[in-house]
VMD Tcl script that draws the C-alpha trace (Angstrom):
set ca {
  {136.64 141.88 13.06}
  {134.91 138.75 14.38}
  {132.58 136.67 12.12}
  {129.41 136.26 15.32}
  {125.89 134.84 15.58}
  {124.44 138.14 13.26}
  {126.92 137.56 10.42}
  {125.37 134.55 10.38}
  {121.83 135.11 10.52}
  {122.06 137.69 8.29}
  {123.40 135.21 6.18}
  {121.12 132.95 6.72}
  {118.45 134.97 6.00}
  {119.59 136.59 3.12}
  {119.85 132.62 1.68}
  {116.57 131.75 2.59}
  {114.76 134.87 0.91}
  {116.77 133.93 -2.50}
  {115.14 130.46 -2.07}
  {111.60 131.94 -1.25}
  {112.25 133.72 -3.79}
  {112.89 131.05 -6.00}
  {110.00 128.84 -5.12}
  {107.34 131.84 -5.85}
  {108.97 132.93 -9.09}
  {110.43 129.97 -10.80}
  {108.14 127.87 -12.98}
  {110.21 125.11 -13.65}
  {109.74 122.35 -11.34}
  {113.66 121.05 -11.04}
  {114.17 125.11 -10.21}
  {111.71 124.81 -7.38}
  {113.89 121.64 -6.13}
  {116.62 123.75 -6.00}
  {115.30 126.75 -4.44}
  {113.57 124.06 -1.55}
  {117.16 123.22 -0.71}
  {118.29 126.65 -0.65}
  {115.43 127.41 2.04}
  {116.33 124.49 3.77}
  {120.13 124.87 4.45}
  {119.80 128.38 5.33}
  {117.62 127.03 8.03}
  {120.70 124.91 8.77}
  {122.52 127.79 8.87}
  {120.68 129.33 11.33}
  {120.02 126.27 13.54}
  {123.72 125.55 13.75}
  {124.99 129.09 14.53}
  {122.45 129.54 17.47}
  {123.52 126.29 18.46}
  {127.09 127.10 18.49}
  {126.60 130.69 20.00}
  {124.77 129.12 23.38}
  {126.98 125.81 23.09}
  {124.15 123.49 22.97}
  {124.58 120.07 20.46}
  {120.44 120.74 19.65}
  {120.83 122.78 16.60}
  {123.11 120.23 15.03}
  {120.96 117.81 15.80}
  {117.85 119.45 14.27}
  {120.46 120.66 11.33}
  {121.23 116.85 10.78}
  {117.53 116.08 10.79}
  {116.77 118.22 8.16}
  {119.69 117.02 5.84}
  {118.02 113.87 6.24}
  {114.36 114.58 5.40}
  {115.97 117.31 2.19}
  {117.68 114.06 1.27}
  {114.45 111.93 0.76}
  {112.71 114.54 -0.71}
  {114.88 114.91 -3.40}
  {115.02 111.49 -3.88}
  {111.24 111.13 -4.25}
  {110.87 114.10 -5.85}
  {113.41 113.90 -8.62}
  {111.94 110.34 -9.17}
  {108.45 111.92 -9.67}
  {109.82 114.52 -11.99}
  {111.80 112.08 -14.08}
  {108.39 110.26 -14.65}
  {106.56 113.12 -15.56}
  {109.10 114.30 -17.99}
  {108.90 110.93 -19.78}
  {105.14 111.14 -20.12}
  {104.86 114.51 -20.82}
  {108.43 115.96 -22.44}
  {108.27 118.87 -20.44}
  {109.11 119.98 -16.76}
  {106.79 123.47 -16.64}
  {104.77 124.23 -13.76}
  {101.94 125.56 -16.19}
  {101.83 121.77 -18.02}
  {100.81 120.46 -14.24}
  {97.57 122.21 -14.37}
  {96.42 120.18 -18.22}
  {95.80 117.02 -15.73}
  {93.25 115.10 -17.45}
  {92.09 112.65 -15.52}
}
mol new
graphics top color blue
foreach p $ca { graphics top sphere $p radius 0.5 }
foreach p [lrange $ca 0 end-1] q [lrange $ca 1 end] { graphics top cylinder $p $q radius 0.2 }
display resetview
């Protein structure tokens, strides 16, 4: 049996409905991270095995792309959360809404 472009999909679509999933369910905020990249490299998934199944270099490219902007969002976003766990000891969506300003 060959492994083709629905394996894949399916795949790929089975990974990013665990990471939706994930992002409406989870309330902790280093979860959400996670289930973000989830989302995103099932997308990368998908881009790359279209890509390969008509021989065009495009979904790579786009696949690459989104590697890069995942990257800097963890970055910024694990820098944010690091801040607000020092001010606030906790990482809970729920603590998010007692902004005072």
């Amino acid at each position: 049996m060959d492994i083709g472009l629905t394996h894949y999909l399916v795949l790929s679509t089975i990974l990013f409905s665990i990471g939706l999933y994930g992002v409406l369910k989870r309330k902790n905020l280093l979860l959400l991270f996670f289930s973000t990249e989830i989302m995103l490299n099932a997308v990368n998934i998908g881009l790359v095995a279209v890509g390969n199944h008509y021989g065009d270099l495009t979904g790579q490219m786009f696949a690459f792309f989104i590697i890069a902007v995942a990257a800097s969002e963890v970055a910024v976003g694990l820098g944010l959360l690091v801040l607000w766990y020092r001010k606030h000891q906790t990482i809970d969506l729920d603590s998010l809404q007692d902004m005072k300003g």
